[in-house]
MITOR-168744 format. One line per 5 residues: their letters; for each residue x, y, z of N, C-alpha, C. Coordinates in steps of 0.2 Angstrom, whole numbers, plus 5000, padded with zeros to 4 digits. Layout:
N
A	X Y Z X Y Z X Y Z; ...
***
This chain:
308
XXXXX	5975 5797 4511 5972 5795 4505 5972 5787 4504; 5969 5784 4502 5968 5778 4502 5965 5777 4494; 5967 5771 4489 5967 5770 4484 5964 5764 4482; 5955 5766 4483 5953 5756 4479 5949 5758 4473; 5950 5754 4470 5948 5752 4466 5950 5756 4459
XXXXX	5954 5761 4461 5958 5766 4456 5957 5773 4456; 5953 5772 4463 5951 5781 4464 5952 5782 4470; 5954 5787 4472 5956 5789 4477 5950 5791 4482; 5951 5787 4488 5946 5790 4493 5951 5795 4499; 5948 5799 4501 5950 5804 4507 5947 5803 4512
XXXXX	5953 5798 4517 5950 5796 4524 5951 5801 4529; 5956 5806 4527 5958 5812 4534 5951 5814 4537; 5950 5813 4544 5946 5816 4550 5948 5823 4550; 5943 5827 4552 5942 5834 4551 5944 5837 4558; 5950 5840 4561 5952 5843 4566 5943 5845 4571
XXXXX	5943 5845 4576 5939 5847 4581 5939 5855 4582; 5933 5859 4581 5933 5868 4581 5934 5869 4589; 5939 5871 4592 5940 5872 4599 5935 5881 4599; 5933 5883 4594 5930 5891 4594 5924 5889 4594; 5921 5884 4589 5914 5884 4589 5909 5886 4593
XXXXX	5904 5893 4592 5899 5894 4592 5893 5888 4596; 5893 5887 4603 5887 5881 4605 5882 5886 4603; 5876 5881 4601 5868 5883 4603 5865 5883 4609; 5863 5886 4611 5857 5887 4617 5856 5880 4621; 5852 5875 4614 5848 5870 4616 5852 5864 4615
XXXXX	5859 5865 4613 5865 5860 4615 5866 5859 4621; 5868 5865 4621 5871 5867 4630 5866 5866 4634; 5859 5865 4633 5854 5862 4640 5854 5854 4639; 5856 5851 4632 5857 5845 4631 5861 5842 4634; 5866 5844 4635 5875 5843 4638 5874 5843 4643
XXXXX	5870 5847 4647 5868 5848 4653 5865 5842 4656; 5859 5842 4651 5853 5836 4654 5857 5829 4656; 5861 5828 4651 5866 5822 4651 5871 5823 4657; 5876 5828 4657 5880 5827 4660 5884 5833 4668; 5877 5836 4669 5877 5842 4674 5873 5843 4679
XXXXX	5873 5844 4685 5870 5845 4690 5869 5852 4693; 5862 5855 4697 5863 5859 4701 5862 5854 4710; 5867 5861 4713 5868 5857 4718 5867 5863 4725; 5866 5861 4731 5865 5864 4736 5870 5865 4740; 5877 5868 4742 5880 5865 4746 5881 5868 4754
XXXXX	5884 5862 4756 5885 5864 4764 5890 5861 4767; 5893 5868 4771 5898 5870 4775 5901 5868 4781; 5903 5863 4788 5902 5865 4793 5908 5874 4795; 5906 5877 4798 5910 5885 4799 5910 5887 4804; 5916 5888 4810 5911 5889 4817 5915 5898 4816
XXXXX	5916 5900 4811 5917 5906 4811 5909 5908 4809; 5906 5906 4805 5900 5907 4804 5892 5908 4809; 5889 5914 4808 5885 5914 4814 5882 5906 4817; 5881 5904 4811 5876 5897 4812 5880 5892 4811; 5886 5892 4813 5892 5886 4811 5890 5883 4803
XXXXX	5888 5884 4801 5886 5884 4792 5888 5886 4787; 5890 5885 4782 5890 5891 4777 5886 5886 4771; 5882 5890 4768 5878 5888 4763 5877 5892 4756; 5878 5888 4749 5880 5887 4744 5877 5885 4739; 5880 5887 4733 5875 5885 4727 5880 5884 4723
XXXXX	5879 5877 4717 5884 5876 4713 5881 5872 4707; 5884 5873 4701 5881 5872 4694 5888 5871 4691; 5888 5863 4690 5893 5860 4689 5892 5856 4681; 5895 5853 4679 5896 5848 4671 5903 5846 4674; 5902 5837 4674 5907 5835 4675 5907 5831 4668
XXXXX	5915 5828 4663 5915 5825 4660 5924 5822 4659; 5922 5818 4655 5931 5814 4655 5935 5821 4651; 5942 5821 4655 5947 5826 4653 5949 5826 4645; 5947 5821 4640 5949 5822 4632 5943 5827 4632; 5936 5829 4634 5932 5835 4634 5933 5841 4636
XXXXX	5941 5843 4638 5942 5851 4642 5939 5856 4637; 5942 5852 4628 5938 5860 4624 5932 5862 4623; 5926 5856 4624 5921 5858 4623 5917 5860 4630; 5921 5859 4636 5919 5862 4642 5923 5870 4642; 5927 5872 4637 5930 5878 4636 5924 5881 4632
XXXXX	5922 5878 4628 5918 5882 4624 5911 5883 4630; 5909 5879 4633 5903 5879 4637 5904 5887 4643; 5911 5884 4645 5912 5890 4647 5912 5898 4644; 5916 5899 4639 5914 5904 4632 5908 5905 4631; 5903 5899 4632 5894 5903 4630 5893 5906 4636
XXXXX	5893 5904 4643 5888 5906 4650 5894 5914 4650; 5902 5913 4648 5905 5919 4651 5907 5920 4657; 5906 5912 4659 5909 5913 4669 5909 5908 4670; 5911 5907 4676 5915 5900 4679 5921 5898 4678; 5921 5895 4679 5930 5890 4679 5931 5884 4679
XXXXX	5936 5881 4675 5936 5875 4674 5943 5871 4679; 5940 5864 4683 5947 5863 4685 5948 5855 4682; 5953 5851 4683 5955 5847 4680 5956 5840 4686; 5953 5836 4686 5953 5832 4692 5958 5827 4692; 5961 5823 4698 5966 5816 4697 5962 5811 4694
XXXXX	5956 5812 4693 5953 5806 4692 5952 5804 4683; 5957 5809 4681 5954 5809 4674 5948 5813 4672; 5945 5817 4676 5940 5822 4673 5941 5827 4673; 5936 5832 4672 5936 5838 4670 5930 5842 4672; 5929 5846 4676 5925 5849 4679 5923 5856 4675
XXXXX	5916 5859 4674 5913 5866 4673 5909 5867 4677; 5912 5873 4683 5910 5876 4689 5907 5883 4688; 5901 5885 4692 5900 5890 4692 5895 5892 4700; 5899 5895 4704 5897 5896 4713 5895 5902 4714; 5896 5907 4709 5894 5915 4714 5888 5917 4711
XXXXX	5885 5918 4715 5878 5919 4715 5876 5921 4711; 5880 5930 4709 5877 5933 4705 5875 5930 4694; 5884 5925 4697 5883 5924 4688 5878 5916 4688; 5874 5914 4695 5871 5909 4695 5864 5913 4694; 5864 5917 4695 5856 5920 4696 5854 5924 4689
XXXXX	5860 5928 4685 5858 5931 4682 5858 5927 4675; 5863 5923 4675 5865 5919 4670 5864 5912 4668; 5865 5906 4673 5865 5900 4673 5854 5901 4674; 5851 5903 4678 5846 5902 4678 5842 5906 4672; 5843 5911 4671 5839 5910 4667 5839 5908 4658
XXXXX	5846 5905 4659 5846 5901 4653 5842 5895 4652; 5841 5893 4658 5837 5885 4658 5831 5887 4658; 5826 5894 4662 5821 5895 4660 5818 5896 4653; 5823 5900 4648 5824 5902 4642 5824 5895 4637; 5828 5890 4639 5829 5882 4636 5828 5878 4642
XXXXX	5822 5876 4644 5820 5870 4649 5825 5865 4648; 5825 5860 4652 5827 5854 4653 5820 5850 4650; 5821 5843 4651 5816 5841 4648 5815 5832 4653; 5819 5831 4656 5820 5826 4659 5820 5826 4667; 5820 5821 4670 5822 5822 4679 5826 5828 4681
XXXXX	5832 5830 4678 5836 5835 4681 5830 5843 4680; 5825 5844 4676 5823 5850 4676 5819 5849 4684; 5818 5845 4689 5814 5845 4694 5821 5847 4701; 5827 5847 4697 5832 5848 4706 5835 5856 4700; 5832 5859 4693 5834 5863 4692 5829 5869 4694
XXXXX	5822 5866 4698 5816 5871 4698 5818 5871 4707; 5821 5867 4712 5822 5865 4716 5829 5872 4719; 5834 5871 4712 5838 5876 4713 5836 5884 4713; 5831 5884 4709 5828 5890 4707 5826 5893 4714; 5821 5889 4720 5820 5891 4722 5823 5892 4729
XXXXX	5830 5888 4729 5834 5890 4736 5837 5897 4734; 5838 5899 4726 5841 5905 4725 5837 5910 4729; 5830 5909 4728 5825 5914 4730 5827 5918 4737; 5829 5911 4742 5827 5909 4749 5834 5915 4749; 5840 5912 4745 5847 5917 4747 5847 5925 4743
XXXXX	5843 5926 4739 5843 5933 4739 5837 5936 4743; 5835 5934 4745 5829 5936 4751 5834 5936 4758; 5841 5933 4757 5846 5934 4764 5842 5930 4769; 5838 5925 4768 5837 5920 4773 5841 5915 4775; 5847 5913 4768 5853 5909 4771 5857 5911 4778
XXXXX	5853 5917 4779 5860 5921 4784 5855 5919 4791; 5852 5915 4791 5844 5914 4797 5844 5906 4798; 5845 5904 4805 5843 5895 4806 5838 5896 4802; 5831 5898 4803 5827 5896 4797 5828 5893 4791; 5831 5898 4788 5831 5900 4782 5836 5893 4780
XXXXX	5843 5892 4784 5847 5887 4784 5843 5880 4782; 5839 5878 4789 5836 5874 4788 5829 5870 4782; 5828 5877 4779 5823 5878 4772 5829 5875 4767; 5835 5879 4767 5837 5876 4761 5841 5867 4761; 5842 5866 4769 5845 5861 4771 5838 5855 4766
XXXXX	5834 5856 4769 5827 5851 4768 5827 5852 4759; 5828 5856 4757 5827 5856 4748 5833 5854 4745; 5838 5853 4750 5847 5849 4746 5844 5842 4746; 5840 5840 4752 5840 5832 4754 5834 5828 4751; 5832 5833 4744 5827 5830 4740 5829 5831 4734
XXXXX	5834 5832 4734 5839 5834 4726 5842 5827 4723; 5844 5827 4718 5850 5825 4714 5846 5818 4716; 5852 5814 4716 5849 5805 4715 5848 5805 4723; 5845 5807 4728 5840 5806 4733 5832 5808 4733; 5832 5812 4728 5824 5813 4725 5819 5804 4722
XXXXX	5817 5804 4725 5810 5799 4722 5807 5802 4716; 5808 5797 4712 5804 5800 4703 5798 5797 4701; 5795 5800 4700 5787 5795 4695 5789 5792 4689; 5787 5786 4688 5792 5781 4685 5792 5786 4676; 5786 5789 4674 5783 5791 4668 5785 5797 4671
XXXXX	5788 5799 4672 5790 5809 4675 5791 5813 4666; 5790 5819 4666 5792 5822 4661 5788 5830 4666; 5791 5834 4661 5787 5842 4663 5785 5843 4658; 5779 5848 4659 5773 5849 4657 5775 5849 4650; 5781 5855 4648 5785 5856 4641 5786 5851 4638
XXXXX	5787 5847 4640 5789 5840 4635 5786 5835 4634; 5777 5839 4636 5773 5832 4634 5769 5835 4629; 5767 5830 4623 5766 5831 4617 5758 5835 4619; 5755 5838 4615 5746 5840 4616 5746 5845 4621; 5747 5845 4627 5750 5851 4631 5750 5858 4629
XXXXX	5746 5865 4631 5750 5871 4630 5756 5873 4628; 5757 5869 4635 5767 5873 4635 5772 5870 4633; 5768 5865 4629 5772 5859 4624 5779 5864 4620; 5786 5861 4620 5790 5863 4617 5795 5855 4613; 5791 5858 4607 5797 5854 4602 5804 5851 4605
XXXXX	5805 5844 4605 5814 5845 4607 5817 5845 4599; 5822 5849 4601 5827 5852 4596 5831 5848 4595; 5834 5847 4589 5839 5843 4586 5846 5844 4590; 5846 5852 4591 5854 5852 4593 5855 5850 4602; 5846 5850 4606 5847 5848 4613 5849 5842 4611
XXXXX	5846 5837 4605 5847 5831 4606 5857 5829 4605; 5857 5833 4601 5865 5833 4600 5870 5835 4606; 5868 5840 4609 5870 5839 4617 5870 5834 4621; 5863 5830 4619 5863 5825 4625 5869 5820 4622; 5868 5820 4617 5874 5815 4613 5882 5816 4615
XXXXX	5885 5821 4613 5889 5823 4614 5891 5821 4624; 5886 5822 4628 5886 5819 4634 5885 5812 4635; 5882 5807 4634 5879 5800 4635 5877 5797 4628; 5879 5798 4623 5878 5795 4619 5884 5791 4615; 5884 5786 4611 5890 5782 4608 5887 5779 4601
XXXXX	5893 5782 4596 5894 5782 4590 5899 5775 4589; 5894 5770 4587 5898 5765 4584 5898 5762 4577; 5903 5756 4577 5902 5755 4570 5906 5746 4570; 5902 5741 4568 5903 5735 4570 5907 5733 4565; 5916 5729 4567 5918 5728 4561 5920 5719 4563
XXXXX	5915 5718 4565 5916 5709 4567 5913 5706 4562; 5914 5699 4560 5911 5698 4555 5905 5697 4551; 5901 5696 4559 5893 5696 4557 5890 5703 4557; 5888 5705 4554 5885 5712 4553 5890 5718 4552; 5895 5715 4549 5899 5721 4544 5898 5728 4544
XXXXX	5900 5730 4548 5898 5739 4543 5891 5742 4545; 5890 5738 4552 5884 5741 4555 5884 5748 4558; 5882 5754 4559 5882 5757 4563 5876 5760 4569; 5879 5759 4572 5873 5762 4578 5875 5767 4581; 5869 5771 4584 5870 5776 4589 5866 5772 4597
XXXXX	5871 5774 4601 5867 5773 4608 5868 5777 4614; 5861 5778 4618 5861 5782 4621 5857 5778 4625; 5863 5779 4633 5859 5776 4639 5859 5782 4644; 5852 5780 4649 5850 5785 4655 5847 5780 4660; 5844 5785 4668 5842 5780 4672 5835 5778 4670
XXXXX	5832 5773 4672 5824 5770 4671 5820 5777 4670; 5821 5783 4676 5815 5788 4676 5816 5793 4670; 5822 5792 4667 5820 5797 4662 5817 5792 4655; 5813 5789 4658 5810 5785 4652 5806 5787 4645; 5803 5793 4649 5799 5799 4643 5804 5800 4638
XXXXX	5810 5802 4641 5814 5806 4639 5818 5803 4631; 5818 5799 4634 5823 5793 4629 5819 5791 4622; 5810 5790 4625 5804 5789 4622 5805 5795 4618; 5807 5801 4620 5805 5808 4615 5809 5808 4610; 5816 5803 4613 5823 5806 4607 5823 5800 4601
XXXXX	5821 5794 4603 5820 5786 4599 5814 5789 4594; 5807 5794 4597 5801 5796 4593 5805 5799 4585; 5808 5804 4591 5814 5808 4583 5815 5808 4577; 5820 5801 4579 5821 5799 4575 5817 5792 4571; 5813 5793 4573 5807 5790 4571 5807 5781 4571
XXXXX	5810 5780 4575 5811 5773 4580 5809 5770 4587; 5804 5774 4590 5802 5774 4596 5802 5764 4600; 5803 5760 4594 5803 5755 4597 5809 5751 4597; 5816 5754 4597 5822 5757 4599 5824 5756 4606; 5819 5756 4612 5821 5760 4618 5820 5750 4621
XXXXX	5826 5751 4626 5825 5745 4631 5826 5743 4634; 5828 5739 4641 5829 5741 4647 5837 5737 4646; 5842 5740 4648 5849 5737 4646 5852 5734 4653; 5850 5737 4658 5850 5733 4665 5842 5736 4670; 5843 5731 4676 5837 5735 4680 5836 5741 4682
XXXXX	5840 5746 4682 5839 5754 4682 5841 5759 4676; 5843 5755 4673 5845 5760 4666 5842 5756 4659; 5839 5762 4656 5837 5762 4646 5843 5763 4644; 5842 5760 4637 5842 5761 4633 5843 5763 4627; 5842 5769 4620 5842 5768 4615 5848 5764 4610
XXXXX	5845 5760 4607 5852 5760 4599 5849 5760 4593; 5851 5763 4590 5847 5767 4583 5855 5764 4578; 5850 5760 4575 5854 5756 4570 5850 5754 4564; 5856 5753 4559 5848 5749 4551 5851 5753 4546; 5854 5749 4541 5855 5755 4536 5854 5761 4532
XXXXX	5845 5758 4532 5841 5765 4531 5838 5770 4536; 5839 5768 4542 5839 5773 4548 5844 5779 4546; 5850 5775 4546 5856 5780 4547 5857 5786 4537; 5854 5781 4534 5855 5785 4525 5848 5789 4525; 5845 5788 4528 5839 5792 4528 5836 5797 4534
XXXXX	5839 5795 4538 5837 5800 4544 5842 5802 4550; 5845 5799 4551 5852 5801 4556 5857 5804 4553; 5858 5802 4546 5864 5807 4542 5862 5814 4541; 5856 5814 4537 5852 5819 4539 5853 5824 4545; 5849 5821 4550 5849 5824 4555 5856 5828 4557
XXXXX	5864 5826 4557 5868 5827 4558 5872 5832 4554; 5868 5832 4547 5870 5837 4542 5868 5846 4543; 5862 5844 4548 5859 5849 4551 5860 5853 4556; 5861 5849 4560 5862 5849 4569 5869 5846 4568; 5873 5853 4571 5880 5851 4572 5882 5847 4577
XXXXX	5888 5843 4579 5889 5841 4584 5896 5843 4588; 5896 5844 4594 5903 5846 4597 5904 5842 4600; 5912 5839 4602 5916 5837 4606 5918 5831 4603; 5921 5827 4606 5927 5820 4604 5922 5818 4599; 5914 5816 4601 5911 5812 4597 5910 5814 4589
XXXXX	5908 5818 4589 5912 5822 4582 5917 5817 4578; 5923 5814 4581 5929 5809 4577 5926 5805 4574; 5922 5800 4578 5918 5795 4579 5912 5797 4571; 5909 5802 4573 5904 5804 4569 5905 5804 4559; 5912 5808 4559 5916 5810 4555 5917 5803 4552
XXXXX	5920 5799 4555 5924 5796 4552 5917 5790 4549; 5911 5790 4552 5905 5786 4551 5902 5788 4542; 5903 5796 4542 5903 5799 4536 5905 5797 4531; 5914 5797 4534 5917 5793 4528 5914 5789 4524; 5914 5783 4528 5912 5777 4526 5905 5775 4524
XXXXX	5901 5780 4526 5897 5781 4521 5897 5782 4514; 5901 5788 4513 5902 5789 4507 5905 5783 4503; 5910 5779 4505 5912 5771 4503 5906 5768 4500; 5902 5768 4504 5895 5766 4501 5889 5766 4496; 5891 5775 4494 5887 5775 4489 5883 5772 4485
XXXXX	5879 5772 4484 5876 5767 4478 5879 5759 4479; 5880 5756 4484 5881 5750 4484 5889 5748 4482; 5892 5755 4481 5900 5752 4477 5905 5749 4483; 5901 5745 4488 5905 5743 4493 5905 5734 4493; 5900 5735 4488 5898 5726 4487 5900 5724 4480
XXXXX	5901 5716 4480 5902 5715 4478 5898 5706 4475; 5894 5704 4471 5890 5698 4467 5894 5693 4467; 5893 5687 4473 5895 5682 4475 5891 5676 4473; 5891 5673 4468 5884 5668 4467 5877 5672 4469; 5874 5670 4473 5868 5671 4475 5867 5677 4482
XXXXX	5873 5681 4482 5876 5683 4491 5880 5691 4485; 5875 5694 4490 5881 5702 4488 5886 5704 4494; 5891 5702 4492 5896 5702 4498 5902 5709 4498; 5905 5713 4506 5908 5716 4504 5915 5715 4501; 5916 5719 4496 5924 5720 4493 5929 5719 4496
XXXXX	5931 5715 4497 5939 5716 4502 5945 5720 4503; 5944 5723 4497 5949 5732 4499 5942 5738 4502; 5936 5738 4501 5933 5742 4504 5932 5740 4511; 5931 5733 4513 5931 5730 4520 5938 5734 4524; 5944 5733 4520 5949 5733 4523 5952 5743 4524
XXXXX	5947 5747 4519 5948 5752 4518 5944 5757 4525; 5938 5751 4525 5935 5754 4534 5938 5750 4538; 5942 5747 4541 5943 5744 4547 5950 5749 4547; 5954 5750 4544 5960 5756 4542 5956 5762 4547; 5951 5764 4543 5946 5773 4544 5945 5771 4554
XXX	5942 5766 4553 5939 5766 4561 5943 5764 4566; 5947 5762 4565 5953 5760 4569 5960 5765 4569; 5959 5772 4567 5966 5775 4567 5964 5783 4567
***
C-alpha cells in the first residue's frame, strides 16, 4: 500500500493463475508468435533406408514461461516439456498419433493467420504421406525430404503473404480474435511504460515480426484501430508500438479487460493498470503556471509500482 495524498493506493501485483483455462485462439496466437512445425531427419543404418523420419510440433520460450507452457500443455493433453541450458523452455509434441489427431486439427479448427500457417499446411501434408506408410519407402522418404527443405525460414515468402482467412471481403474471411492477439502478445509482444523524463508515464505496447508477416501486424495495428503504427524497425523486421494516452484509456485497456492475458507479461500488464487507476480523472497532475505537471509523490508512486 502506498499513501499519497492521504488515501491509500493498492500497488500489490495479482499472483500469475498457473490453472488458467487458455482459449483456442490464444494458443494459435502463442503459436503464431512463438511455435514451429517441423519435419525431422534421422541418419539410422539400422533403418531400411538408413533414415529415420519425423514429425515435431514444438513452442519454444525463455524458462520464466514454464507455467504458461504448462498450461499449453494441459489444453493439447500431450507432449512434454523439457527445460534447456540455454535458459529456455521447450513444448514438444512427436508421436504421431497426438500430432494427427490433436495438434492438427486444432490449427484447422483456429487457422494461423500469418507465414507459419503455410509450413502448417506443408506439415499437414507430410502427415498424409506417413499415414499412407510412405515414409517407410525411398520415395516416400524423398517426398517428405523435398517438403522439410521448403519449410521454416528456408521457405521464399510474397512480400504481402496472408491466407485466404485473413484477408478482409473474402469468403473464408475469419475475424482475428482478441484472445489470438493476446497469444501473440504474450509471445512477441512488450509492455512498457517510460519513466525518463521526457514523456513520463507513457505506455506503449510493441510487437515486433519478420518483414513477410506484414499483413499480419497490419491486421493487429487495424485492431486496435492504429494501422499507421506499423514500421520497419530494421531491414527484415516490423514493427508495431501502440502508444498515446487515449489509445490505451480508450481501446487497449478495454481490449485487455476483455481478452484475458497469460504468462509473465500479465506483471507488466497488471501493474500498467495500476497506474492507470493513479490517473483518473487527471488526479496525477498538478497547475504549474501555464504547464500541468506531474505530482511528485504520484511520479514517485509509479516509478516504486514499475520498478519492483
Amino acid at each position: 500500500m502506498k499513501n499519497i495524498n492521504n488515501n491509500l493506493i493498492e500497488i500489490s501485483i495479482p499472483k500469475l493463475d498457473k490453472q488458467a483455462k487458455l482459449d483456442p485462439n490464444f494458443v494459435t496466437g502463442l503459436v503464431e508468435a512463438e511455435g514451429s512445425f517441423s519435419i525431422t531427419k534421422h541418419s539410422d543404418i539400422r533403418a531400411k533406408h538408413n533414415v529415420t523420419i519425423g514429425l515435431r510440433f514444438k513452442l519454444t520460450m525463455l524458462s520464466n514461461e514454464i507455467d504458461l507452457l504448462e498450461g499449453l500443455k494441459l489444453f493439447f493433453r500431450c507432449g512434454f516439456i523439457t527445460v534447456n541450458k540455454g535458459g529456455s523452455v521447450d513444448f514438444l509434441v512427436r508421436d504421431i498419433k497426438s500430432l494427427n489427431e490433436i495438434i492438427i486439427p486444432h490449427f484447422v479448427n483456429y487457422p494461423l493467420r500469418g507465414t507459419k500457417y503455410l509450413d502448417f499446411l506443408s506439415f499437414k501434408d507430410a502427415m498424409g504421406l506417413i499415414k499412407n506408410k510412405e515414409h517407410l519407402t525411398e520415395v516416400g522418404i524423398d517426398k517428405l525430404i523435398k517438403i522439410s527443405t521448403s519449410m521454416n525460414s528456408i521457405r521464399i515468402h510474397e512480400e504481402f503473404y496472408a491466407p485466404i482467412h485473413a484477408i478482409e471481403g473474402n469468403l473464408k474471411y475469419i475475424p482475428i480474435s482478441g484472445d489470438y492477439i493476446n497469444g501473440f502478445i504474450a509471445g512477441d509482444g512488450c509492455l512498457s511504460l517510460n519513466i525518463n523524463k521526457v514523456n513520463f508515464g507513457r505506455m506503449s505496447l510493441q510487437i515486433s515480426q519478420h518483414k513477410n508477416n506484414k499483413l499480419l501486424l497490419y491486421s493487429i495495428a487495424k485492431y486496435f484501430k492504429s494501422p499507421n503504427k506499423v514500421y520497419y524497425h530494421d531491414t527484415d523486421s516490423l514493427q508495431i508500438t501502440l502508444s498515446g494516452h487515449k489509445l490505451w484509456q480508450n481501446i487497449i485497456f478495454n481490449h485487455f479487460s476483455i481478452y484475458p492475458l497469460h504468462g509473465t507479461k500479465l506483471v507488466p500488464l497488471n501493474k500498467l493498470i495500476i497506474i492507470k487507476d493513479l490517473m483518473f480523472n487527471n488526479n496525477h497532475l498538478m497547475q504549474v503556471g501555464r504547464s500541468r505537471l506531474w505530482k511528485p509523490e504520484v511520479k514517485l508512486c509509479v516509478i516504486n509500482i514499475w520498478k519492483n
